[in-house]
N, C-alpha and C positions, 0 to 999 in steps of 0.2 A: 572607461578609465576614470577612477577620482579622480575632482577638481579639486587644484590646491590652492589655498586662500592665501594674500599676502598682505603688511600695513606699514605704510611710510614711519620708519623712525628718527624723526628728526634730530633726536639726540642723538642718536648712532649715524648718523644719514644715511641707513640701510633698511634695507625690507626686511621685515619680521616675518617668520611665514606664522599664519593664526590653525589655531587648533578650534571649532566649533563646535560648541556641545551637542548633546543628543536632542535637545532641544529645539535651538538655533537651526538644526539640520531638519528638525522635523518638522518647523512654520515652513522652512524652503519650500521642500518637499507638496506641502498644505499647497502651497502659493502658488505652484506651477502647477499642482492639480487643480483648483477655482481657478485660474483661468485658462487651462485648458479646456475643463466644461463649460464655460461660458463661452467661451468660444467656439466651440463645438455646437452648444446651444443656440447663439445667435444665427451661427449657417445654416442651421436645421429651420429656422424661422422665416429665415429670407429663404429659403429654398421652397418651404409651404406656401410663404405667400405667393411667389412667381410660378411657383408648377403645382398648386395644391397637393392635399392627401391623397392615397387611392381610394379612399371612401368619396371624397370630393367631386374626381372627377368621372366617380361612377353615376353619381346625383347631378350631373351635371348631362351626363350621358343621357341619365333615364329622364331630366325633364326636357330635352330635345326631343325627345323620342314619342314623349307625351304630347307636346306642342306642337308637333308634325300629328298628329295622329288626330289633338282637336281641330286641325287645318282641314283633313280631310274631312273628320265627322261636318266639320261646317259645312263645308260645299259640297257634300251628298246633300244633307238638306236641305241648301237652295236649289240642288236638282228634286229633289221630292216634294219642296214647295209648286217646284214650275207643274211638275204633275199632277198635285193636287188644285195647283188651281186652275187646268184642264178641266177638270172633272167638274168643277165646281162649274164652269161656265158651261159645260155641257150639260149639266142640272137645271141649271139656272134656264138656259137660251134651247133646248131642246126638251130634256124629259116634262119640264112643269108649262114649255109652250105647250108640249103637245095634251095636257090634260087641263090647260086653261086657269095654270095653279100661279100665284102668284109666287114669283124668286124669294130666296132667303136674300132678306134684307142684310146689306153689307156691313152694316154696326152687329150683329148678330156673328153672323162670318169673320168679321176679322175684331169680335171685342178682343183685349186684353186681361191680364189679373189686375183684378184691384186688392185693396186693403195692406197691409204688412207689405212691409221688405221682402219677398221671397228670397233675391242673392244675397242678404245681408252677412252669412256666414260665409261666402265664397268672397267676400272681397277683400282678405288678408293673405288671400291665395298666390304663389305666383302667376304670371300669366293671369290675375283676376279678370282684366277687360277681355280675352280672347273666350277663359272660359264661363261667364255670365253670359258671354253674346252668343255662345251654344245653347249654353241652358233654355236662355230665351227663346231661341229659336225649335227648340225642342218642347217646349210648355205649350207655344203657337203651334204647332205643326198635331201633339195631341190632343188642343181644344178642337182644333178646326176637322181632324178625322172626325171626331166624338159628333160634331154638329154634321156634318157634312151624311155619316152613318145617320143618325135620324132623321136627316132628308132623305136618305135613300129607302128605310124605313114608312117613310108619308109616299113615295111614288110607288112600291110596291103595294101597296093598300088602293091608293088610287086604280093601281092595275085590278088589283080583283074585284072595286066597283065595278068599273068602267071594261068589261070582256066587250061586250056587244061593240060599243063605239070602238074600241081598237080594233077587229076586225073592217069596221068603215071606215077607219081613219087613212087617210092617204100614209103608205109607206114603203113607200119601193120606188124605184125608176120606173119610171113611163118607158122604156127599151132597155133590150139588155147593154151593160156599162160597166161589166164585172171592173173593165181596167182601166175604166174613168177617162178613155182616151176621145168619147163621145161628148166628153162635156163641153162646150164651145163658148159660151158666157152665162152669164150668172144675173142675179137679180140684182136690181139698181141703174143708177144713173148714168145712159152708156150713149156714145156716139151714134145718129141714126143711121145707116149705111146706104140710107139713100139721097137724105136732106144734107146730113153731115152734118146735124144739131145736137144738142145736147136732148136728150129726151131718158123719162121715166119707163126702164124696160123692167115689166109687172111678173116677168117669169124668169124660167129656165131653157136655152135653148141647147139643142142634141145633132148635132151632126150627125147622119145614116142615111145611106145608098137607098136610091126611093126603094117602095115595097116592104120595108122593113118594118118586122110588127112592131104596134103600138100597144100597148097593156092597159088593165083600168086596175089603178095604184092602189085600191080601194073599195069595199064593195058598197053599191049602190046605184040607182036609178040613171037610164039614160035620159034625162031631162031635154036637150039640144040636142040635135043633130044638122048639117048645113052649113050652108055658106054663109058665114058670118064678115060683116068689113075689116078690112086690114088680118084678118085670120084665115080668109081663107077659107076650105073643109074644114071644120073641128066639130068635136063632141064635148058636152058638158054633162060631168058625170055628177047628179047628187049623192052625196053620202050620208047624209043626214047627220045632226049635234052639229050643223054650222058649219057645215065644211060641204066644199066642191072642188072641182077638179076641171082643167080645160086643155083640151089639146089640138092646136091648133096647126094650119098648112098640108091637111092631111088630103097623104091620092087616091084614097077609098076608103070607103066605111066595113067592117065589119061587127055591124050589130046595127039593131033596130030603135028607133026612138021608143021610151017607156021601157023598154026591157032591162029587167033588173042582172046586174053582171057584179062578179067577184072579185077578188085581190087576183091578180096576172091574168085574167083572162085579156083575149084580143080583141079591142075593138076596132084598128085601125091602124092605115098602113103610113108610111113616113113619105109624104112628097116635099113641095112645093109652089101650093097655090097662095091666090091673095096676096098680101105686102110682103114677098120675099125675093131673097136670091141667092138663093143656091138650097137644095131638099136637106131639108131638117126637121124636128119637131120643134115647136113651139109648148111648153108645159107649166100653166099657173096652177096654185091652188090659192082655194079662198077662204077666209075664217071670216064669219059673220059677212058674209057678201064685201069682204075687205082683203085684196092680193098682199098674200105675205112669201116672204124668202122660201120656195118651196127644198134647198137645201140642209131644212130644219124636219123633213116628211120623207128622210131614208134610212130610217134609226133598224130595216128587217133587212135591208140589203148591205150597210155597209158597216164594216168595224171601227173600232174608236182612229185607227190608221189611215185609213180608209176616209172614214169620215174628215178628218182634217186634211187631209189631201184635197176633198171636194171643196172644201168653205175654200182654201187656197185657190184653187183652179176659176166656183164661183165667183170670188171675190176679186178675179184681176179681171183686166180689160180686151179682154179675148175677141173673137168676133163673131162678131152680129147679125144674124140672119135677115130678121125682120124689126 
């Protein structure tokens, strides 16, 4: 329904009604539409800012989705650092003991990049600190493959010198131990179980039910054989390139002094005698006539699982034979 206009007539004292032009009518008309769009306009404003666009909260979507995603890439790679630097230490403390090589120096191992900015363009990123501290970790993770491969490169090379001495070389258990359940303490500083002192125990000792063969870990010369002190029976095997082998508490011999023996052959059975209590073996080797962690001399019997299970087992305070 028109509206109808009206205007105080003072001289009449009556209401005029007004006619407005085509004009008049069409600013109205203007006037009610600009501020209907502006009004319109402002709600649409306060509404993006408080709920954003659909493009907004798609971008908001995908960099959650991003930021969970460089969350995980992180913490894979500090589980593939922990693994890598397994390996590094089993280079290090096992493949280059056993060929007399000296470690990769740790400045080497863990340099950094030098010169330039390398994130310089990633720091206007969002999330920049989350994803710089990948990157970084991702540069470190493929320098140290890259060096850690051309150490594995210098030990395979050392392998194909060195055939002859790796067949002498001590590597295997002195008794079978597929399930490592023989292992009874380890090398180092252990309670003596008869004095109750602290003493320097120079080997590895093996739980097994007397009779139980003894092996020579290594081939080379039966040097000893006898009653030695505080040992008991044992034999001493030379292998020659600086290495020997001792096994000690034994309840018989099988083999002859001077007789040269193999990697697993028998030479002797697991007792009891001399400074013990209770039948086990007793098992040093020596490099340059100097007792080292024979734990580091089963690299043909046990796998990288395996192998850290034994350093574990060696390494606690188990008990002690002799």
């Amino acid at each position: 329904m028109r509206k109808v206009y009206y205007i105080y007539n003072s001289r009449t004292q009556t209401y005029d009604r007004i006619y407005p032009t085509v004009r008049q009518r069409a600013m109205s008309y203007l006037r009610r539409l600009f501020v209907g769009m502006g009004f319109g306009a402002g709600s649409f404003i306060i509404l993006l800012i408080i709920f954003g666009s659909p493009s907004e909260k798609e971008l908001r979507k995908e960099n959650s989705r991003l930021k969970a995603q460089y969350n995980v890439l992180s913490r894979r790679m500090d589980e593939t650092a922990g693994v890598l630097q397994d390996i590094q230490q089993r280079d290090d403390n096992l493949y280059r003991v056993i060929f007399q090589a000296d470690p990769v120096p740790t400045a080497i191992r863990k340099a950094g990049y030098g010169g330039t900015n390398r994130y310089e363009q990633l720091m206007g990123m969002a999330n920049s600190e989350l994803v710089i501290n990948t990157t970084q970790k991702m540069d470190m993770l493929s320098k140290q493959l890259y060096i850690q491969s051309r150490s594995f490169d210098d030990v395979v090379k050392m392998c194909k010198s060195n055939d002859e001495m790796l067949q002498c070389m001590p590597a295997i258990q002195p008794i079978s131990n597929k399930d490592l359940r023989r292992t009874a303490s380890g090398y180092g500083t252990r309670i003596d179980p008869i004095y109750g002192t602290p003493k320097f125990h120079a080997g590895m000792d093996f739980s097994a039910h007397p009779g139980t063969e003894v092996y020579a870990t290594g081939n080379g010369t039966v040097v000893k054989m006898g009653w030695q002190t505080g040992y008991g029976n044992a034999i001493v095997v030379d292998h020659g390139f600086g290495y020997q082998t001792l096994y000690g508490h034994l309840q018989g011999f099988r083999t002859q002094l001077g007789k040269k023996v193999v990697r697993g052959e028998v030479i002797g059975e697991v007792g009891s005698t001399g400074k013990s209590t209770g039948p086990h073996l007793h098992y040093e080797v020596h490099v340059k006539w100097q007792p080292v962690n024979p734990v580091n001399y089963y690299f043909m019997d046990l796998n990288a699982e395996d192998y850290d299970r034994m350093i574990q087992i060696a390494a606690n305070h188990g008990k002690v034979f002799d």
